[in-house]
Residue frames relative to the residue before (quaternion, step in Angstrom):
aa qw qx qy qz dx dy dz
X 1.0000 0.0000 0.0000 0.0000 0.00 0.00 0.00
X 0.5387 -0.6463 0.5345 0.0801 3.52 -1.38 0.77
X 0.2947 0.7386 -0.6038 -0.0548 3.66 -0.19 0.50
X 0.4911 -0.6704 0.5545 0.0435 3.09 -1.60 0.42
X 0.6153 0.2247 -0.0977 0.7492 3.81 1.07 -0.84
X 0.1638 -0.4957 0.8511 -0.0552 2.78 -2.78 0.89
X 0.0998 -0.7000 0.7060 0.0395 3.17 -0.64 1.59
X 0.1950 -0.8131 0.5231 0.1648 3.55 -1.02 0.36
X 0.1868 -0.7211 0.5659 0.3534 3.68 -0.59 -0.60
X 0.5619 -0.5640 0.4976 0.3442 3.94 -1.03 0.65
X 0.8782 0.3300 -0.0596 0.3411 3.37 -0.71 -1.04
X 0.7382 0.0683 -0.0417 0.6698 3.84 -0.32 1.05
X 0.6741 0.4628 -0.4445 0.3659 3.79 0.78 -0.13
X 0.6516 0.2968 -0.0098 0.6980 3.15 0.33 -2.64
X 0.8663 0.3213 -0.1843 0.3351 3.84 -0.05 -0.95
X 0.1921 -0.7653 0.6087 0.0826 3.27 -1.35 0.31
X 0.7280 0.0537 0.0587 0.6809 3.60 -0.18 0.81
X 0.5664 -0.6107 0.3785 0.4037 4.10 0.85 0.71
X 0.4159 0.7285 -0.3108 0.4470 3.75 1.35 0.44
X 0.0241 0.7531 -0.6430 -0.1370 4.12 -0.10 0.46
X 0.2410 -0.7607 0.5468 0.2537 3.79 -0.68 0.66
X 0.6580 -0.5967 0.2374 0.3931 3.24 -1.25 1.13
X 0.5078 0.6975 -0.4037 0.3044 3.67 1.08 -0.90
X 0.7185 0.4157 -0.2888 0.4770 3.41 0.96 -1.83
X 0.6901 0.3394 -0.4771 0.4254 4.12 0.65 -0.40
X 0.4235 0.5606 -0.5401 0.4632 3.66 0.29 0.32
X 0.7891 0.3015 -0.2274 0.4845 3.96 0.37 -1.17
X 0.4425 0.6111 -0.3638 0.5463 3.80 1.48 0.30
X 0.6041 0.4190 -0.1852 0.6520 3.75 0.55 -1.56
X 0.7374 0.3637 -0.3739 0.4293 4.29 -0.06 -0.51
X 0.6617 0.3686 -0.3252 0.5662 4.05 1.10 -0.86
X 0.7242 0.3166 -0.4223 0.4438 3.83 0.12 0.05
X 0.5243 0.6722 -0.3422 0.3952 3.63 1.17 0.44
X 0.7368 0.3145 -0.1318 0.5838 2.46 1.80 -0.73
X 0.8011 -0.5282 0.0806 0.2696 3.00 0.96 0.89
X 0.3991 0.7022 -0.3138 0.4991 3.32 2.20 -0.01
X 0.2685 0.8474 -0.3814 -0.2535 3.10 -1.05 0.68
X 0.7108 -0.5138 0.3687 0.3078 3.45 -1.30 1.17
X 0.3492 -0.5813 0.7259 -0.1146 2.97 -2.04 1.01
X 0.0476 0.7811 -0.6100 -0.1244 3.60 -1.27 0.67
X 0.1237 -0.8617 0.4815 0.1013 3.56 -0.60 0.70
X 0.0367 -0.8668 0.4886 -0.0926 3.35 0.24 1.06
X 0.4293 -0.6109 0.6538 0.1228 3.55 -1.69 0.46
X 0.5120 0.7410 -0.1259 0.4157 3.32 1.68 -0.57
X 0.5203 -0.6497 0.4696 0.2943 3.55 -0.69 1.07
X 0.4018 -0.6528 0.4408 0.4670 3.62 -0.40 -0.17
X 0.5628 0.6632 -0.2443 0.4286 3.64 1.17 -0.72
X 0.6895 0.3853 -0.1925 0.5823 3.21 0.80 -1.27
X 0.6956 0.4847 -0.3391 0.4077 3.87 0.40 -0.95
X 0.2662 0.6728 -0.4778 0.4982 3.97 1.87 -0.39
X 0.6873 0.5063 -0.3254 0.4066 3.46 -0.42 -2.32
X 0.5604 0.6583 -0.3963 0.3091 3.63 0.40 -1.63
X 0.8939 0.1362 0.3990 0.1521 2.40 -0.89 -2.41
X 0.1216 0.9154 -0.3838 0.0065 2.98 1.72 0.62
X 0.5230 0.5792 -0.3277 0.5325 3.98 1.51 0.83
X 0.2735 0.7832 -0.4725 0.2975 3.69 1.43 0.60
X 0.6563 0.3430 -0.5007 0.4482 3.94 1.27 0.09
X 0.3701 0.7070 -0.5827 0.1536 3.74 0.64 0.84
X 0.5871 0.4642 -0.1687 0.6414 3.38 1.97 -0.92
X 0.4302 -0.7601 0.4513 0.1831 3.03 -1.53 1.28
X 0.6974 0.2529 -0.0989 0.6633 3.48 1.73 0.06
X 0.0884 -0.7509 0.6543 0.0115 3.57 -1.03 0.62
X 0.0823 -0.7084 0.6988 -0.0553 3.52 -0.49 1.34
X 0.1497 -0.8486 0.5039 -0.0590 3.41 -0.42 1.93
X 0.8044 0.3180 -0.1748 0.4703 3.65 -0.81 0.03
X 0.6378 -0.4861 0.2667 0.5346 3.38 0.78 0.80
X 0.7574 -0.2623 0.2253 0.5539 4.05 0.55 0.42
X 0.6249 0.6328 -0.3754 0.2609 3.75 0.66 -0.05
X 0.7406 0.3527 -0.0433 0.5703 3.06 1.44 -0.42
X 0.0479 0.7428 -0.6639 -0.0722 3.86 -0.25 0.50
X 0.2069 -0.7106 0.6632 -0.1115 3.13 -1.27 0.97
X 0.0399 0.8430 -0.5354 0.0345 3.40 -0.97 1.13
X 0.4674 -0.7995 0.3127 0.2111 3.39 0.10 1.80
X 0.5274 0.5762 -0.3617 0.5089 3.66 1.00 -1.39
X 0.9015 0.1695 -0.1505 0.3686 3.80 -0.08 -0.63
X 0.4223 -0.6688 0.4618 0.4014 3.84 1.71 -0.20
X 0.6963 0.4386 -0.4750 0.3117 3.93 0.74 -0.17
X 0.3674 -0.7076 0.5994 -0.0713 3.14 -1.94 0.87
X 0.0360 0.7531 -0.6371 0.1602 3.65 0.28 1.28
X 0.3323 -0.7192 0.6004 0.1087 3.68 -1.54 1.46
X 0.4010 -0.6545 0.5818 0.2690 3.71 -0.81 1.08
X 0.8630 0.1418 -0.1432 0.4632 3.73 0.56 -0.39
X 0.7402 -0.2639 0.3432 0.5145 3.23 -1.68 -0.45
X 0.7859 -0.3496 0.4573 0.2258 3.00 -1.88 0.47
X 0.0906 0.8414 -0.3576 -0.3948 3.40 -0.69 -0.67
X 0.8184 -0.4267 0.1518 0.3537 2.91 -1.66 1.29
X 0.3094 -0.7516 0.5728 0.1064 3.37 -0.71 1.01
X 0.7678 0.3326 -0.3250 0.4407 3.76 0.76 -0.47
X 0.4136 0.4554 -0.5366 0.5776 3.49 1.50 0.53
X 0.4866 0.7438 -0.2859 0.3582 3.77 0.69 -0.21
X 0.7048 0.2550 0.0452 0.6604 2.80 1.15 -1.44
X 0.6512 0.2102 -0.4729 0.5550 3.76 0.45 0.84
X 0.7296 0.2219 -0.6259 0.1634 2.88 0.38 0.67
X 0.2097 0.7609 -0.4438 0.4243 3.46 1.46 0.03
X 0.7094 0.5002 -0.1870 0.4600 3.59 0.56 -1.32
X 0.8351 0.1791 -0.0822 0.5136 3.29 1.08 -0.81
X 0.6732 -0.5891 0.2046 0.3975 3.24 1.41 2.20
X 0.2841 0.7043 -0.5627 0.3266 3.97 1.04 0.00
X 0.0673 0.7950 -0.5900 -0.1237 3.90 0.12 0.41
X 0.0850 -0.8218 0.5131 -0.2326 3.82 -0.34 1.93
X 0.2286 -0.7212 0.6498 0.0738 3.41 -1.25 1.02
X 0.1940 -0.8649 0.4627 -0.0146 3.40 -0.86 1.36
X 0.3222 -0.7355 0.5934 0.0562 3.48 -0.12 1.65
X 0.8028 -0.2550 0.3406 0.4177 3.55 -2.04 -0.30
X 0.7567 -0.0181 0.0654 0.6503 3.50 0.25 -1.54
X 0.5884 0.5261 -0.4709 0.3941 4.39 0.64 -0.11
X 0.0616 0.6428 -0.7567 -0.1024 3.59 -1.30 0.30
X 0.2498 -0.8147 0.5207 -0.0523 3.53 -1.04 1.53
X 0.0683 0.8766 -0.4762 -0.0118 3.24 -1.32 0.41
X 0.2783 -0.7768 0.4426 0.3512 4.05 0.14 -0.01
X 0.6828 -0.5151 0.4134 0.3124 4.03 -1.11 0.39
X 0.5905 0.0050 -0.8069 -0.0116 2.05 -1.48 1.50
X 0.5779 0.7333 -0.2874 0.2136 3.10 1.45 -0.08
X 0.2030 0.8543 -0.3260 0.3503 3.23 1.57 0.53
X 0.5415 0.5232 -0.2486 0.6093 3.46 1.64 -1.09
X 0.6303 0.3593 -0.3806 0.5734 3.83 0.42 -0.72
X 0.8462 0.2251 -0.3681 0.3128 3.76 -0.61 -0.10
X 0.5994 0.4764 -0.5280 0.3673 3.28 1.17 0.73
X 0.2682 0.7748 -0.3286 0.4688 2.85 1.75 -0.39
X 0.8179 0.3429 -0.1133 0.4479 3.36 0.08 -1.80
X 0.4925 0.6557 -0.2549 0.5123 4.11 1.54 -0.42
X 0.8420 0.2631 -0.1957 0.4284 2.91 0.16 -1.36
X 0.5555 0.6362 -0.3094 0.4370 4.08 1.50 -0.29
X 0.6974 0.4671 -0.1288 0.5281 3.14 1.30 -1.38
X 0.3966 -0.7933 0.3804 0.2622 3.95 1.18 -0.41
X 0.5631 0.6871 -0.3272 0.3221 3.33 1.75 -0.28
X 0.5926 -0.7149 0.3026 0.2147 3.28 -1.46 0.92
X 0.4546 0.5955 -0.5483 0.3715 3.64 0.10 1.08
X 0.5911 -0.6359 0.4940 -0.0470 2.33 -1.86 0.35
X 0.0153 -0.9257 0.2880 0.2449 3.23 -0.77 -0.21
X 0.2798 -0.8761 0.3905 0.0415 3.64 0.39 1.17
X 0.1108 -0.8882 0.4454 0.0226 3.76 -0.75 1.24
X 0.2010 0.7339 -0.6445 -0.0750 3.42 -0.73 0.61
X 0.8541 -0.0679 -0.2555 0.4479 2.91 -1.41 1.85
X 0.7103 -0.1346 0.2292 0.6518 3.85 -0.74 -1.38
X 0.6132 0.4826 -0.5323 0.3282 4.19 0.28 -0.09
X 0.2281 -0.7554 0.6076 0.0905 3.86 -1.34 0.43
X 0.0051 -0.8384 0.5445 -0.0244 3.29 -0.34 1.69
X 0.0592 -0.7194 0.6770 0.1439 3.39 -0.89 1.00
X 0.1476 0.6223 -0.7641 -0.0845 3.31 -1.71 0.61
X 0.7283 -0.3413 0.3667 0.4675 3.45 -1.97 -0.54
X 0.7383 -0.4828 0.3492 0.3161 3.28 -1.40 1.36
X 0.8671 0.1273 -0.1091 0.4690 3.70 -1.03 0.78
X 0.6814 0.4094 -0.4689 0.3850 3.31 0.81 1.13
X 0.1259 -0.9112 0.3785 -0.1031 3.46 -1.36 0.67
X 0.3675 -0.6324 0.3396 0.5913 3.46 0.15 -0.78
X 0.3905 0.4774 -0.6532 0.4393 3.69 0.89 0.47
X 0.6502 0.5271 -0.4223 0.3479 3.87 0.09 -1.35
X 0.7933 0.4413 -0.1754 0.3809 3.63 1.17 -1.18
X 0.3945 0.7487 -0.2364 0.4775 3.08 1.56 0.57
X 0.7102 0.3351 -0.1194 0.6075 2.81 0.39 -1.71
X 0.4902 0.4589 -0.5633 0.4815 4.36 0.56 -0.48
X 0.6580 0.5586 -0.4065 0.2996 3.56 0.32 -1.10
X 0.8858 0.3620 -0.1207 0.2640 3.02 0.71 -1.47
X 0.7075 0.3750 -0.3536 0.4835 3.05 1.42 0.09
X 0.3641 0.4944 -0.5596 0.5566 3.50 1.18 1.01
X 0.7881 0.2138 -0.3547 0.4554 3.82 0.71 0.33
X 0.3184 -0.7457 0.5101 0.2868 3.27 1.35 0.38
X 0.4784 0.3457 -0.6513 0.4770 3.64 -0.31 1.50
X 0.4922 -0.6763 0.5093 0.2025 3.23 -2.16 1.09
X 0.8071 -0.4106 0.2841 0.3151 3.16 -1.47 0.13
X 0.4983 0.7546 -0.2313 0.3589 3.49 2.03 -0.78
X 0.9074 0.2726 0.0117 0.3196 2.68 1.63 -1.54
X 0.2670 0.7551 -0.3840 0.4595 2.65 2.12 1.40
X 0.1784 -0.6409 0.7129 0.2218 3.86 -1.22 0.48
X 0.0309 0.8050 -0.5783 -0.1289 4.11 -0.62 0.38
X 0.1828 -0.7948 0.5746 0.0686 3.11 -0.68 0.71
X 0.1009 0.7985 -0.5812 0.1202 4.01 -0.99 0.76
X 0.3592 -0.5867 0.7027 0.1813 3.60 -1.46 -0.17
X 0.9158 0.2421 -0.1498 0.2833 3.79 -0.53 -1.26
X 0.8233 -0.1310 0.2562 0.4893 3.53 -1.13 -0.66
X 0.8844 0.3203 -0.0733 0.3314 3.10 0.40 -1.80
X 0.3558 0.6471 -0.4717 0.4818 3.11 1.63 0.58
X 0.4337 0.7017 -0.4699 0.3141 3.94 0.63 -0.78
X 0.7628 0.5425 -0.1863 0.2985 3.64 0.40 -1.01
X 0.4378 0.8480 0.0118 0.2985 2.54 1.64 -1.24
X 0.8391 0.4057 0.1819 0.3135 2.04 -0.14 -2.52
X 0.7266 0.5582 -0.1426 0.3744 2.91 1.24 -1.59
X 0.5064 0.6856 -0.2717 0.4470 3.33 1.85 -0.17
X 0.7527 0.4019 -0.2965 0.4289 3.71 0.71 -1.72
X 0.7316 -0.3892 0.4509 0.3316 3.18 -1.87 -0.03
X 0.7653 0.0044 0.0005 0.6437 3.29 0.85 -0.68
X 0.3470 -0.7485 0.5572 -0.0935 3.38 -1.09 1.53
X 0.1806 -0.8350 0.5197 0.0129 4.18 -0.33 1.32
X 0.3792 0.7460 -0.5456 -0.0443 2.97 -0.52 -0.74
X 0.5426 -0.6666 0.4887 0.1498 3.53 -0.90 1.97
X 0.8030 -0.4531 0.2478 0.2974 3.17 -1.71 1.20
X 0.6982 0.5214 -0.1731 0.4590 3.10 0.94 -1.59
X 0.4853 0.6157 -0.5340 0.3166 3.94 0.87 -0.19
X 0.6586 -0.5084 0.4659 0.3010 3.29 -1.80 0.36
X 0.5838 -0.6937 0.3068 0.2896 3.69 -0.70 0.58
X 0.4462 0.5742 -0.4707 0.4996 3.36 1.45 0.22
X 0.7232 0.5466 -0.2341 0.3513 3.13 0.47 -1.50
X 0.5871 0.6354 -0.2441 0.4382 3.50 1.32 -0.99
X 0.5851 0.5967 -0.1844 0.5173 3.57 1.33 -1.63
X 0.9103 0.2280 -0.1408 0.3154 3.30 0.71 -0.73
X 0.6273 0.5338 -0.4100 0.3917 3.73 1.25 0.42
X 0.5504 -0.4584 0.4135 0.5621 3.72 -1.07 -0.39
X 0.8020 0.0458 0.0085 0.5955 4.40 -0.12 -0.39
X 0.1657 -0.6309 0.7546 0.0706 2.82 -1.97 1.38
X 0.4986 -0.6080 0.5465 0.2884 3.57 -0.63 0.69
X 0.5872 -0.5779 0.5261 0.2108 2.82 -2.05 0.77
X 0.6897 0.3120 -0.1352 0.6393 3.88 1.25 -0.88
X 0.5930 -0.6314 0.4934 0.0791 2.80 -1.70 1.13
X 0.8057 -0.1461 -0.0655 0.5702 3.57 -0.70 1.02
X 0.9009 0.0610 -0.1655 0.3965 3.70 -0.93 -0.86
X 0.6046 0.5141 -0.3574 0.4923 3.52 1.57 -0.75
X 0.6439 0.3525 -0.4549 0.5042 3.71 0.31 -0.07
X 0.4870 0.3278 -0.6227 0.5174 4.67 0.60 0.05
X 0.7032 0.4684 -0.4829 0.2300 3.62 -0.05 -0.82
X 0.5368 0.7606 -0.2532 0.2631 3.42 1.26 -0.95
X 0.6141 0.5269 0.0047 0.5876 2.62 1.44 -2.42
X 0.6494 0.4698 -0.4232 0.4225 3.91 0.60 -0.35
X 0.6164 0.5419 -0.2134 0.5299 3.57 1.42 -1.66
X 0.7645 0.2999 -0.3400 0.4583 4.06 0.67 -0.24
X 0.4460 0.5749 -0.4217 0.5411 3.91 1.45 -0.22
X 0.7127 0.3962 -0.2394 0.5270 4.10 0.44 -1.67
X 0.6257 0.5452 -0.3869 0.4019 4.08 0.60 0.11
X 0.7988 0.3940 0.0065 0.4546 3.13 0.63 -2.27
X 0.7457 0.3289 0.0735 0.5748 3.46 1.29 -1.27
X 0.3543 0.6761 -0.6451 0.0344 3.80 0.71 0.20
């Protein structure tokens, strides 16, 4: 099989400590030379993931906030897949010491406090959700993800899911993943995530994309 796209994930994948070493953009800048194009899937605000990653026009699409947001660098525009989010769920949980960082359509948070906003979900009746990778706590509206952000991705480039390689580490990669033709997940991933793709790399976070870029440009140029 032929692929054509590299979806990635941000965090524990391309990055380490929110950091992309120069080595792994160098093996980015060499797969979109050749003609692949790339995908970011982030948990990440778009704002904050700026501060990051100030190299966000290497990818022809940026699906921010865990899938809620696709973002295309080449032109700066930014179009939400869902609702806002609810600002007076916002404000209970604020109210109820939830200490939360508030994106376009994500409201975020880190364990243990995850129990309070279901708490505050399941009282209030509203549709979301709530979606983990590692110790962070993402709530968004019910049935989104970074699969949902994917497919936006991909059919704003009109190529199928077949002809994705995705690559991840955490929980919220699962969705994802479970979409591309060929499914990664880097040394450093959690052991579910590991159990369930087609290759786990030999290197940990960015050294296993670089890997996966150096066996795609060989086997698959």
């Amino acid at each position: 099989m032929r692929f054509r796209a590299l979806a990635s994930d941000y965090d524990g994948t391309l990055a380490r400590d929110g950091k992309v070493a120069p080595e792994i953009l160098s093996a980015l800048q060499q797969v979109r030379a050749s003609g692949w194009k790339l995908i970011l899937l982030t948990g990440r605000e778009l704002d904050e993931l700026r501060e990051l990653f100030p190299h966000m026009d290497l990818f022809d699409l940026v699906a921010a906030e865990n899938g809620a947001l696709l973002h295309a660098p080449a032109t700066g525009e930014s179009r939400p897949l869902c609702a806002d989010a609810d600002q007076s769920f916002v404000k209970t949980l604020v109210d109820r010491g939830v200490p939360v960082s508030v994106g376009r359509c994500i409201v975020a948070t880190v364990k243990p406090y995850d129990d309070v906003a279901l708490e505050i979900i399941h009282k209030s009746g509203l549709a979301l959700q709530i979606i983990y990778n590692k110790e962070a706590v993402m709530i968004l509206p019910v049935g989104v993800s970074k699969a949902t952000g994917l497919s936006s991705a991909l059919a704003e480039l009109a190529l199928p899911e077949s002809d994705v390689v995705g690559i991840g580490d955490a929980e919220n990669d699962h969705a994802f993943l479970s979409r591309c033709g060929l499914s990664v997940a880097v040394a450093n991933a959690i052991p579910t995530l590991k159990e369930r793709v087609d290759q786990v790399t030999i290197g940990e976070d960015g050294a296993g994309v670089v890997e996966i870029i150096d066996q795609l440009l060989t086997h698959n140029p």
